[in-house]
TILUMBA-302990 format. One record per residue: residue number from 1; residue in three letters; x negated, y negated, z of N, C-alpha, C in turn. Coordinates in steps of 0.02 Angstrom, whole numbers. Each point is the difference from the previous one (the first is absolute). Layout:
N
   nr  rest  n.east  n.north    n.up  ca.east  ca.north   ca.up  c.east  c.north    c.up
  NUM   ALA       X        Y       Z        X         Y       Z       X        Y       Z
...
***
This chain:
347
   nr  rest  n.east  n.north    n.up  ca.east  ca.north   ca.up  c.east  c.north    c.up
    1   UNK     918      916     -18       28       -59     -34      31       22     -66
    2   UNK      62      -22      -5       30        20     -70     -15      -47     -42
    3   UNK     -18        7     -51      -33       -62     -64      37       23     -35
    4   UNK      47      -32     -35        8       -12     -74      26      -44     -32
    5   UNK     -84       -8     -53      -15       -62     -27      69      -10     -66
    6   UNK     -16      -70      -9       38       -25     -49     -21       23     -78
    7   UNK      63       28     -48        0        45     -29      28      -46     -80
    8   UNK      24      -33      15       41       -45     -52       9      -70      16
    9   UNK       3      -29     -42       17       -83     -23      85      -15      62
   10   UNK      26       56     -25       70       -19      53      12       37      68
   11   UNK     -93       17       6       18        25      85       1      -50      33
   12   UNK     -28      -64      -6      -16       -61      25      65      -47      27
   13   UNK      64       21     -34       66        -7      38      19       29      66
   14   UNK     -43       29       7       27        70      93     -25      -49      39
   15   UNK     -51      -74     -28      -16       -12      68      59      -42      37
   16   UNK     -20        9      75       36       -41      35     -23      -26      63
   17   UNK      21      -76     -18      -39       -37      47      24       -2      81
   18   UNK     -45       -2      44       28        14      74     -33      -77      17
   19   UNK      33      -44      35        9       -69      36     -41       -4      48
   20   UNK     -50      -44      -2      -49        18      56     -67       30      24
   21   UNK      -1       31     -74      -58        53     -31     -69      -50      32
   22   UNK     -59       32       9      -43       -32     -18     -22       34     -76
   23   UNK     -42      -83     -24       -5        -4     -77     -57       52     -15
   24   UNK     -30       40      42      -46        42     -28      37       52     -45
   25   UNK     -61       15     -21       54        95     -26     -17       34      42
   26   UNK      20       67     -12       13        61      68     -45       34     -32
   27   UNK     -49       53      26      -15        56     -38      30       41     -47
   28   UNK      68        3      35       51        39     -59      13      -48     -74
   29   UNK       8      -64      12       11       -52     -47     -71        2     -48
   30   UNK     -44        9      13      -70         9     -45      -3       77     -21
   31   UNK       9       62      32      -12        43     -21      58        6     -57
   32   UNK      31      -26      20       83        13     -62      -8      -35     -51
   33   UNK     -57      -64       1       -4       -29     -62      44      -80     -14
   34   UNK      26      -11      69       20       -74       9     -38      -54     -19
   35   UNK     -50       23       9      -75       -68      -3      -4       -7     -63
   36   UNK      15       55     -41      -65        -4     -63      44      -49     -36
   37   UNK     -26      -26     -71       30       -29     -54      46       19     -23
   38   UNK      68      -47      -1       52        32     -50     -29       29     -69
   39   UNK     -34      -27     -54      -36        46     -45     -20       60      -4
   40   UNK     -21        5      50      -15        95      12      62       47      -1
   41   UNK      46      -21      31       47        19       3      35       14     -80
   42   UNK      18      -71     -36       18         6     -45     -61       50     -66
   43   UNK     -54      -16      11      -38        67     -24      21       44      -6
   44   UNK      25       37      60       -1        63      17      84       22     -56
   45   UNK      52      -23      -7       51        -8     -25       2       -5     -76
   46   UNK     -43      -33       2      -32        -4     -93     -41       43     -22
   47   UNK     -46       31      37      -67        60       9      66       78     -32
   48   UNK      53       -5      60       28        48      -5      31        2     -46
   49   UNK      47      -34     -10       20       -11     -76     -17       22     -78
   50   UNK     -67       -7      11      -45        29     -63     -31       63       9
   51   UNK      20       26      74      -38        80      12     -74       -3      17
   52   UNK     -22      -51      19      -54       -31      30     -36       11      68
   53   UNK      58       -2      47      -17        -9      48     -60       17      30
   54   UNK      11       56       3      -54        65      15     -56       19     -30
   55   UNK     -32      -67     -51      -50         0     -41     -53      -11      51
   56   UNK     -48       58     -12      -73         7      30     -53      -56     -13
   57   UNK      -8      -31      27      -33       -84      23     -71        7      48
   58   UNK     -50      -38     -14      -66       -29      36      -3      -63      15
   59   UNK      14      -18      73      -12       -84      -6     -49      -22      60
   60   UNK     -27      -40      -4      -57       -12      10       9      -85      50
   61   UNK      -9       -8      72        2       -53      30     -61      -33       5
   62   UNK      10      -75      -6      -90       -39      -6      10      -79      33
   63   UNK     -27      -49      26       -3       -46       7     -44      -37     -53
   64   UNK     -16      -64       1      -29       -49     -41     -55      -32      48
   65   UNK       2       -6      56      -40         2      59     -41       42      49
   66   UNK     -59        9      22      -22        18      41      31       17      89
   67   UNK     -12       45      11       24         8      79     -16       57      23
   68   UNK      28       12      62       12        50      41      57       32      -9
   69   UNK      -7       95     -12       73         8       5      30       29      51
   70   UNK      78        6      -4       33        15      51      82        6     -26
   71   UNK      30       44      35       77        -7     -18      25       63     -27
   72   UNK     -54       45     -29       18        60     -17      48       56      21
   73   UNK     -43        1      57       28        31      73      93       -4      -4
   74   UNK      16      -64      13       74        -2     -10      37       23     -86
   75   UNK     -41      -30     -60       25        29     -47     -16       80      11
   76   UNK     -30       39      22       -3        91       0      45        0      25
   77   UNK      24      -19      80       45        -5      38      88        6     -44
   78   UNK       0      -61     -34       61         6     -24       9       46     -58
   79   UNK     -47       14     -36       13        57     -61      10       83      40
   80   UNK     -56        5      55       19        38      39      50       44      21
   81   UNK      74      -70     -14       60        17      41      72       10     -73
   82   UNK     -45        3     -44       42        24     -52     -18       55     -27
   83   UNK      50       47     -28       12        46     -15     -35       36     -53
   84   UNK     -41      -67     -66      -17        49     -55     -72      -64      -3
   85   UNK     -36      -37      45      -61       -27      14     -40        0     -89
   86   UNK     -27      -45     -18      -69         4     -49     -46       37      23
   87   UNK     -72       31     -27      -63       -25       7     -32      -45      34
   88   UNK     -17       -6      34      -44       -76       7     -92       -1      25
   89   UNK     -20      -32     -36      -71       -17      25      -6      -68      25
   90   UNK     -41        3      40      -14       -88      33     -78        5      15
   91   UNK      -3      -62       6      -81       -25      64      42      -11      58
   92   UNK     -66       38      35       -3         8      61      25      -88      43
   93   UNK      32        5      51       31       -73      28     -66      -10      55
   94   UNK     -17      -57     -16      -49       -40      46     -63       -4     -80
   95   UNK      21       14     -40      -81        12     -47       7      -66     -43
   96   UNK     -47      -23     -19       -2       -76     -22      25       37    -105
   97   UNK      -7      -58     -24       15        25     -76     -12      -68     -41
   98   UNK      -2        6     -42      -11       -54     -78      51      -12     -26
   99   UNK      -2      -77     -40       55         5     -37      25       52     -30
  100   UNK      40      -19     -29       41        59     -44       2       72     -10
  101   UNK     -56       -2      74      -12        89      -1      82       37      27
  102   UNK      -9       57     -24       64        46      10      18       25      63
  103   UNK      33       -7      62       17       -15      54      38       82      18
  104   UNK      55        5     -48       30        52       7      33       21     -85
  105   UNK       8       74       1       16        23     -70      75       52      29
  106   UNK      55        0     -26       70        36      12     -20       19     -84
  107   UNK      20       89       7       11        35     -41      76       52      -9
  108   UNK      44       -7     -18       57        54       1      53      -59     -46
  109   UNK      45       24      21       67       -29     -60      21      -49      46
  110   UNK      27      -57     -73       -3       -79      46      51        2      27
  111   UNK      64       57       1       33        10      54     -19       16      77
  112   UNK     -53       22       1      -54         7      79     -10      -65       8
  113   UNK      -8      -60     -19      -30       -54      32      28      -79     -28
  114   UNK      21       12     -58       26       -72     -31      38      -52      49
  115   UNK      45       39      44       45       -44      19     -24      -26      67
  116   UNK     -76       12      28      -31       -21      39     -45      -38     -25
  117   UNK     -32      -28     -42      -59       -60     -29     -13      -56      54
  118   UNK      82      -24       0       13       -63      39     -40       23      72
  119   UNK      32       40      36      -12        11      61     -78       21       1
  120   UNK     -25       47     -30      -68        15      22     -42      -42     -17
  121   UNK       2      -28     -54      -35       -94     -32     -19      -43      50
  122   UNK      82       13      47       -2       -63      43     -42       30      89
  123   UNK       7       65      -1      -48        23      45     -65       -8      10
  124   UNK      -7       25     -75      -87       -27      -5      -8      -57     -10
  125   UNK      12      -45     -23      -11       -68     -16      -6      -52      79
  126   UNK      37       15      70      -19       -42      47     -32       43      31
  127   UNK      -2       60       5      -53        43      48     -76       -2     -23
  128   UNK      -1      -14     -48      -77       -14     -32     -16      -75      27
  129   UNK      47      -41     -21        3       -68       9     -35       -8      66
  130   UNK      26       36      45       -5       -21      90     -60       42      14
  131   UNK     -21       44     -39      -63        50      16     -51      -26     -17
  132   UNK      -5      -21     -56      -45       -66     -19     -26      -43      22
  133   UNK      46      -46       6      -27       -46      57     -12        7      58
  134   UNK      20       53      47      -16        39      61     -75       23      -2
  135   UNK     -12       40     -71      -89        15      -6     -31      -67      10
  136   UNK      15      -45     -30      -44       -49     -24     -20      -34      86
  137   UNK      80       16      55      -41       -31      57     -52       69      44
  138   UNK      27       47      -3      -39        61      18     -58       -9       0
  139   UNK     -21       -8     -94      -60       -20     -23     -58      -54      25
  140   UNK      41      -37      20       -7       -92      17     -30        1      98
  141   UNK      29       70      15      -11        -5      68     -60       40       8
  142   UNK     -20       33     -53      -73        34      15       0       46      57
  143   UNK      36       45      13        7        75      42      53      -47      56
  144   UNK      16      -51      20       51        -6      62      73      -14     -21
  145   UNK      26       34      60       92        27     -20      20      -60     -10
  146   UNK      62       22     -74       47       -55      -1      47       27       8
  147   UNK      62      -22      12       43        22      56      49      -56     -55
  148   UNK      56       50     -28       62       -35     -37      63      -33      54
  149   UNK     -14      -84     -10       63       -15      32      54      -29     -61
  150   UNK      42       36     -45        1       -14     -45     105       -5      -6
  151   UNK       3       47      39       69        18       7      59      -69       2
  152   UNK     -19      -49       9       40       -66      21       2      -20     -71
  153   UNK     -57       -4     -44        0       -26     -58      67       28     -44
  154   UNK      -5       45     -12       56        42     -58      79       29      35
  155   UNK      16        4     -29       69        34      -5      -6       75      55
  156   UNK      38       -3      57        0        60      59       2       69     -65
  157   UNK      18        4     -33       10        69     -50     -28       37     -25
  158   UNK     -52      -57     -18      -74        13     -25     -59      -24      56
  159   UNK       6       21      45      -59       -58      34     -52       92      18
  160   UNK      34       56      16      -26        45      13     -33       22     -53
  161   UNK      11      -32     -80       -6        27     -62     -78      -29     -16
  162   UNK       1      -75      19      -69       -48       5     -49       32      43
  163   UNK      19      -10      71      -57        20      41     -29       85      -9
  164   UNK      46       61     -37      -35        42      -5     -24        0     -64
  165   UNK       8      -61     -26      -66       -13     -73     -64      -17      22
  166   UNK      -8      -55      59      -33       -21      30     -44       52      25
  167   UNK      43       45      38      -63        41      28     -30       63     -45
  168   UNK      36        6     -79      -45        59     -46     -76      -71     -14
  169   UNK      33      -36      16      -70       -76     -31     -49       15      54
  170   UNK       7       18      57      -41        -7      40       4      -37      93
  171   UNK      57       -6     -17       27       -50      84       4       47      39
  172   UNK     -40      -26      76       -6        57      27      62       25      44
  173   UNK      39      -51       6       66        21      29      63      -65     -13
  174   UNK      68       23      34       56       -48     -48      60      -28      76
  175   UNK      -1      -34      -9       76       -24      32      62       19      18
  176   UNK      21      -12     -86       64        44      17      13       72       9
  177   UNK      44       17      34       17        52      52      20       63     -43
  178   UNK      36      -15     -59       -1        55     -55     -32        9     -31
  179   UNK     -31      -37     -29      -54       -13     -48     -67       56      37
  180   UNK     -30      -11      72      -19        34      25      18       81       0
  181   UNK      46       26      39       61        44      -6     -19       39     -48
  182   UNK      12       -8     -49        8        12     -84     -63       40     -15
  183   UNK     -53      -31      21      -79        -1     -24     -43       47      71
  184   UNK      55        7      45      -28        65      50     -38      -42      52
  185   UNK      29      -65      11      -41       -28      50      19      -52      37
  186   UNK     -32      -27      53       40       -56      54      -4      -57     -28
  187   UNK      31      -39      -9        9       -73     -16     -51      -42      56
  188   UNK     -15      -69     -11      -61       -28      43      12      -53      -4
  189   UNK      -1      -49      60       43       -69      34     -22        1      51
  190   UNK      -1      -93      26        6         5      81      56      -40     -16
  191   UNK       7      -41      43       67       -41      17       6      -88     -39
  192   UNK      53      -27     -33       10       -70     -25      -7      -55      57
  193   UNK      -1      -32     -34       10       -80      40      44        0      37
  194   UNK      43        6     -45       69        10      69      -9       28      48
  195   UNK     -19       52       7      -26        31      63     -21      -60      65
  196   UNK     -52       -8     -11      -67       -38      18      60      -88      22
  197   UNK      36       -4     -75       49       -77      55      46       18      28
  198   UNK      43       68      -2       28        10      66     -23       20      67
  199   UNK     -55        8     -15      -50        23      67      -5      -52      24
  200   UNK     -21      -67     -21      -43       -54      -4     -66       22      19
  201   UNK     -21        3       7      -78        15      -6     -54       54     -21
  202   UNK     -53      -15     -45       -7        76     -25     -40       60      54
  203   UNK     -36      -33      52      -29        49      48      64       34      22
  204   UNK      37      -35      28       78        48      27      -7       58     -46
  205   UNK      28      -26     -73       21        40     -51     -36       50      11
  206   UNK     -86        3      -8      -42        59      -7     -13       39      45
  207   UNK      31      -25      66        1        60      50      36       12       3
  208   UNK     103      -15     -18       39        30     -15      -9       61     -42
  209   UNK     -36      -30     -59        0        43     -75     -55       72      35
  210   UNK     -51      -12      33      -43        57      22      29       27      57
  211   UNK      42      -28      37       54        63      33      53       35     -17
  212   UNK      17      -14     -61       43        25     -11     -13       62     -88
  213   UNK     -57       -9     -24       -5        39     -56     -48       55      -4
  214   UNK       9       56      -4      -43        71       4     -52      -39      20
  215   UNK     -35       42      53      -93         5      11     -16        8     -73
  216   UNK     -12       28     -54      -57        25     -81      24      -54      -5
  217   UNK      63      -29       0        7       -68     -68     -49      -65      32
  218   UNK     -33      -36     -71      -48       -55       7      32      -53      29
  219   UNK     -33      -52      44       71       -54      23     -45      -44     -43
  220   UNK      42      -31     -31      -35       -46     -54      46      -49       4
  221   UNK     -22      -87      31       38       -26       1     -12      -84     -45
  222   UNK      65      -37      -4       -9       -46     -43     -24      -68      33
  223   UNK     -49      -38     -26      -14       -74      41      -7      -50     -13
  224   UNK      68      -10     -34       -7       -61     -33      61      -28      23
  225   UNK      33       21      27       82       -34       3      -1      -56      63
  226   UNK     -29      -22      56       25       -67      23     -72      -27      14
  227   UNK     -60       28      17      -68       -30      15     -40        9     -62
  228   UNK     -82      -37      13      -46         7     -70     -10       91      20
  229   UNK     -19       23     -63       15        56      -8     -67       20      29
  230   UNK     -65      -40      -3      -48        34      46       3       15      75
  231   UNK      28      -62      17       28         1      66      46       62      19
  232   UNK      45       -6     -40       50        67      18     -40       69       5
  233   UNK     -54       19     -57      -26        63      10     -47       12      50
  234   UNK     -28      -56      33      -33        32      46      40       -8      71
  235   UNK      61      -30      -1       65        27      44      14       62      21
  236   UNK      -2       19     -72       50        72      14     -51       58       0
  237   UNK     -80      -24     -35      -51        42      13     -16       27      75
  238   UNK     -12      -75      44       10        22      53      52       14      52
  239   UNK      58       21     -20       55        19      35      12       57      -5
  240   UNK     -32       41     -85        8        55      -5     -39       65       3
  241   UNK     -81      -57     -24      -59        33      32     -21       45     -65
  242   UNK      -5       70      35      -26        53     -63      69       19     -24
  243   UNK      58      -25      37       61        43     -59      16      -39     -36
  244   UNK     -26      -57     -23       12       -23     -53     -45       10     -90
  245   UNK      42        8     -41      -30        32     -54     -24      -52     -44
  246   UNK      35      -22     -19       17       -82     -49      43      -33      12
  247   UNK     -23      -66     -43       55       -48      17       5      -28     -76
  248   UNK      64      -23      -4       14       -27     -68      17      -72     -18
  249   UNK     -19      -15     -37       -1       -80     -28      36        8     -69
  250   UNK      55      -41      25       39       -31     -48      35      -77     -17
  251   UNK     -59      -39      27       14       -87       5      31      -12     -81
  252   UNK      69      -12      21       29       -53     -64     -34      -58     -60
  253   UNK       1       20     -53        2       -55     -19     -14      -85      13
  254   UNK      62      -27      46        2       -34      19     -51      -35      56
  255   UNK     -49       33       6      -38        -3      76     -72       43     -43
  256   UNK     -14        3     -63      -41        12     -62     -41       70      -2
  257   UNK      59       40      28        2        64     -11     -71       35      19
  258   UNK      -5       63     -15      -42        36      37     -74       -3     -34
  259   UNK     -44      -21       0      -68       -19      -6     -63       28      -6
  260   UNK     -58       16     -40      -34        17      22     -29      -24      57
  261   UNK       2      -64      29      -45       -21      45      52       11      76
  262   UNK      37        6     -15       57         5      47     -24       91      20
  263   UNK       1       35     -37      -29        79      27     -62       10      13
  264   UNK     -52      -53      -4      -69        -9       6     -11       -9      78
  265   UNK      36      -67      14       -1         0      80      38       20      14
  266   UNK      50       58      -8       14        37      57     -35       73     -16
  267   UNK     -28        8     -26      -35        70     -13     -84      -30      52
  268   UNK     -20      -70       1      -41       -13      21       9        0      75
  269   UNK      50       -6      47       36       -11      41      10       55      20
  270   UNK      21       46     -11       39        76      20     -76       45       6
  271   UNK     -44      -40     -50      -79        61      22     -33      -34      58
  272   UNK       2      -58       3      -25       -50      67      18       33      61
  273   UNK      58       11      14       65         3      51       2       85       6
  274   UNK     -44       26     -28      -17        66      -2      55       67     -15
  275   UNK      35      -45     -44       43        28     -41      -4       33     -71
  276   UNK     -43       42      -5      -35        -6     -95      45       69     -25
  277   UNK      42       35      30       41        62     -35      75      -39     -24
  278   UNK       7      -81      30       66        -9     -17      -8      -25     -57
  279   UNK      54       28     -48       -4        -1     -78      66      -72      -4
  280   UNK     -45      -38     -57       48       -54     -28      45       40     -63
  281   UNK      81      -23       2       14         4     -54      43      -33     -27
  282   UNK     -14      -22     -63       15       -59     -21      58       18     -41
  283   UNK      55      -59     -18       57         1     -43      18      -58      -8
  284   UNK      52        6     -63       17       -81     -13     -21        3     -78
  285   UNK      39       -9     -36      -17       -16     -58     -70       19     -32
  286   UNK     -20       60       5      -72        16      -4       7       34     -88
  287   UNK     -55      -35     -32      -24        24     -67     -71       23       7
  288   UNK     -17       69     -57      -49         3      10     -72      -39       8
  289   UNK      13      -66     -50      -55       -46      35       4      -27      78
  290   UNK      51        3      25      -19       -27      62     -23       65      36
  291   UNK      36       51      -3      -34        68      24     -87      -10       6
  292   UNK      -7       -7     -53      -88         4     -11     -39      -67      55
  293   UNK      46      -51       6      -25       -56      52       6       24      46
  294   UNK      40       26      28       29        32      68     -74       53      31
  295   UNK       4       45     -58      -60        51      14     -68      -36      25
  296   UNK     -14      -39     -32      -71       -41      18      19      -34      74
  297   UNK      67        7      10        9       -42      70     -20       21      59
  298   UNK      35       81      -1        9        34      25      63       30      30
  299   UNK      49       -3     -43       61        39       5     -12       74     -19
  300   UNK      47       34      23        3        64      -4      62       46     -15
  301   UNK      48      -37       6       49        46     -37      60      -56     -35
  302   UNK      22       17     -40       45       -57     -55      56       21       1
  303   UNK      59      -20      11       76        -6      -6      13      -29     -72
  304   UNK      16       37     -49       35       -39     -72      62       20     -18
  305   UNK      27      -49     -26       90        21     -24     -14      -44     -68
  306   UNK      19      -66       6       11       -61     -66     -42       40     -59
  307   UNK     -68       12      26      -26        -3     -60      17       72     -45
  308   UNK      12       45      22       14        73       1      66       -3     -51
  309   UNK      32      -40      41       86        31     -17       4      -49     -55
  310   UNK     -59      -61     -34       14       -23     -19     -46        4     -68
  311   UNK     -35       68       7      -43        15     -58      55       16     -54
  312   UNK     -48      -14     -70       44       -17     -53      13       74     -30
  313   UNK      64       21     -19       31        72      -3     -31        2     -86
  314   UNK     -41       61      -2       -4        33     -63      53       -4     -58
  315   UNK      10      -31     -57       54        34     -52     -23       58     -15
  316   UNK      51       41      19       -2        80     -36      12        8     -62
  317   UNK      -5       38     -53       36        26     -65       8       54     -18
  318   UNK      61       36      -8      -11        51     -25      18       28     -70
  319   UNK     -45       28     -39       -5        -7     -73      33       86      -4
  320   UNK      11        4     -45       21        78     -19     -51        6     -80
  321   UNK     -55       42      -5      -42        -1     -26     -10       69     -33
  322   UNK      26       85      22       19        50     -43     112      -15      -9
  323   UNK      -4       37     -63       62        15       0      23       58     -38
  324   UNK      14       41      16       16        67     -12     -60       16     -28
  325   UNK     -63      -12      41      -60        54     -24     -21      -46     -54
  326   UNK      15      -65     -13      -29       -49     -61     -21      -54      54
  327   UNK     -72      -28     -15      -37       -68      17      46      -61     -23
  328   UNK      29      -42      48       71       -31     -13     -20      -74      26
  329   UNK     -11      -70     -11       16       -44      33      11      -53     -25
  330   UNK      23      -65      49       29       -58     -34     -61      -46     -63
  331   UNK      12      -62     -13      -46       -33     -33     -47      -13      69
  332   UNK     -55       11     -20      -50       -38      53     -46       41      64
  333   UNK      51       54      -8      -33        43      41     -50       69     -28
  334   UNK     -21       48      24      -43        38     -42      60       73      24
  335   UNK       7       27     -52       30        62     -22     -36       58      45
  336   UNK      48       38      36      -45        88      28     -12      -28      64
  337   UNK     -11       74      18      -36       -14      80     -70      -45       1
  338   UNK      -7      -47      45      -50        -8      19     -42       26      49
  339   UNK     -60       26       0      -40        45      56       0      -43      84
  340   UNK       8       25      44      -35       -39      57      -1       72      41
  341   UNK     -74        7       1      -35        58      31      28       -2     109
  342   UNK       5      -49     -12       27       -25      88      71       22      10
  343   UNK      43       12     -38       60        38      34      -4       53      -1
  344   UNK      67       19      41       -7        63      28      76       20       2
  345   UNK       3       61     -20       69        30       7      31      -13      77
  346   UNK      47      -41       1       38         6      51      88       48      14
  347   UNK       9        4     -51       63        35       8      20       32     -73
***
């Protein structure tokens, strides 16, 4: 990949718009420095100006909130792919942290990193966000898989960016198909509704769906879409016998959504009927408090997206705190490195 980033205040004239684009940026458009703040830019123009540029800098990234982190990975990634890289120390991604503790430290000349703030800020700031709240259902499920259905929520651009936050949090597997990919592993689904109403019926569907998908893969099917959903599982329980793995519940809203008592009798039902290996798994608007109802029910594996994609994103900051070898910072903040024995040289 040829990178080269934006260099001046009037490189920002070369761009040119193509009709039709989708509104994401491109990798090339972020590594070049499209994303970041016009300010940085103009920095860099004023920096130089005074013979600056290349002034040897410590800056220091922190939140104001508690979380999980994550997102690093892609900021190494993009410094990576330039030519004259910082220093950098970080915490480790998946490791919980404290306010205002120090997240990551860039050491070299603020020509190595200035004109990226915007972009890596904004890396860490939703990948923590979505890792976060991902622990909190991990946590909430007490050792059983949660399984990110999260990809529908956000923007296709970023959706591989969420769910592999999700799984440094702890999810035991993801949806989308890149997002998977990416992270060295198979994506995990059975089939929509749609399926099931162009079939019309869901027994059809599940002996369609178990003739037609690898012997290893689980047939895990859904039973809620035209009968009561207890009814439906012990349908397709006995149609499918021992090759059936699980079945999934996802009753709408409208029809008062998925229940503890609603997974009670059919978990009561499926051990009756001498079914006790088929695993419930539940989805639908699931927060970790209902997680924790669910568990006492007897569910066993959780489908989450809403709450995930919709955990609240970290503000990042990044302070510049040495400057040319002097303890340097704004009003309010504390001057010099601050210690955090938890990072670790990454690059």
């Amino acid at each position: 990949m040829n990178i080269k980033p934006l260099d001046k205040l009037k490189d920002i004239a070369s761009y040119k718009h193509i009709d039709g684009r989708l509104f994401s940026a491109t990798h090339e458009e972020i590594l070049e420095g499209w994303t970041t703040d016009i300010y940085f830019l103009k920095t860099r123009d004023v920096l130089r100006s005074a013979g600056l540029l290349d002034t040897q800098v410590v800056a220091e990234v922190f939140t104001r909130q508690p979380g999980i982190f994550a997102g690093s990975e892609e900021v190494l990634n993009l410094f990576r792919k330039l030519p004259d890289p910082p220093q950098i120390e970080s915490l480790a991604e998946g490791e919980s942290f404290e306010a205002k503790e120090v997240l990551m430290r860039f050491t070299g000349s603020y020509e190595s990193f200035g004109l990226y703030e915007t972009v890596l800020l904004g890396m860490l700031a939703s990948s923590t966000g979505w890792a976060t709240a991902a622990r909190e259902c991990v946590l909430a499920a007490e050792g059983r898989s949660v399984l990110c259905f999260g990809a529908r929520h956000v923007h296709p651009a970023i959706a591989p960016v969420m769910e592999r936050a999700a799984k440094i949090a702890g999810c035991s597997a993801m949806s989308c198909i890149l997002a998977a990919k990416l992270c060295g592993e198979e994506p995990k689904g059975t089939v929509p509704h749609a399926a099931i109403l162009m079939v019309g019926d869901t027994v059809k569907l599940a002996k369609l769906y178990d003739a037609q998908v690898p012997a290893e893969e689980a047939r895990i099917v859904l039973v809620d879409t035209f009968r009561d959903e207890a009814e439906e599982t012990m349908r397709v329980a006995e149609a499918l016998g021992d090759r059936l793995s699980g079945i999934r519940l996802d009753t709408p809203g409208e029809r008062g959504g998925v229940t503890p008592d609603l997974v009670r009798e059919i978990r009561w039902r499926l051990d009756l009927a001498g079914f006790p290996k088929v695993q419930i798994i539940a989805t639908g608007g699931l927060t970790p408090e209902r997680i924790k109802l669910m568990n006492e029910a007897g569910a066993d594996v959780y489908g989450v997206g809403s709450y995930i994609t919709g955990g609240a994103r970290r503000d990042m900051t990044m302070d510049l705190k040495m400057v040319d070898g002097k303890p340097l910072a704004k009003r309010g903040r504390l001057p010099g490195i601050i210690p955090n024995p938890k990072l670790k040289r990454v690059l």
